[in-house]
C-alpha positions, 0 to 999 in steps of 0.5 A: 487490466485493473483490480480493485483494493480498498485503501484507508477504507476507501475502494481504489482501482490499481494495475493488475500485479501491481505492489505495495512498492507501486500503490506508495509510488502512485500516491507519491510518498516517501517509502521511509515515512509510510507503514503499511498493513495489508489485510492487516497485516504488517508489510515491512519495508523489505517486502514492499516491492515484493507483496503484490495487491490482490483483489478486496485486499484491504490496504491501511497505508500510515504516513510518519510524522515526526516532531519534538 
């Protein structure tokens, strides 16, 4: 079963008891390089693999670039 979210504003479909873990892994990003906020709210890094998605959850993941 799937639920949908809405990542960068933008509606997606994802497992049902899927995490944050899970989305980052699903768009094949570093986890290091990414910040993430979930209803606005910050997710740390620490709770990633432990906040689990829920339906009309908004979801802004941010990937870090860094430079000089």
């Amino acid at each position: 079963m799937e639920i949908e979210i809405h990542l960068n504003g933008e509606p997606r479909r994802v497992p049902e008891g899927a995490t944050v873990a899970d989305l980052i892994g699903s768009l094949e990003l570093v986890p290091e390089q990414v910040a993430v906020e979930r209803n606005r709210l910050l997710v740390r890094r620490a709770e990633h693999g432990s906040t689990r998605l829920a339906p009309g959850d908004e979801v802004e993941v941010v990937t870090l670039v860094g430079g000089g």
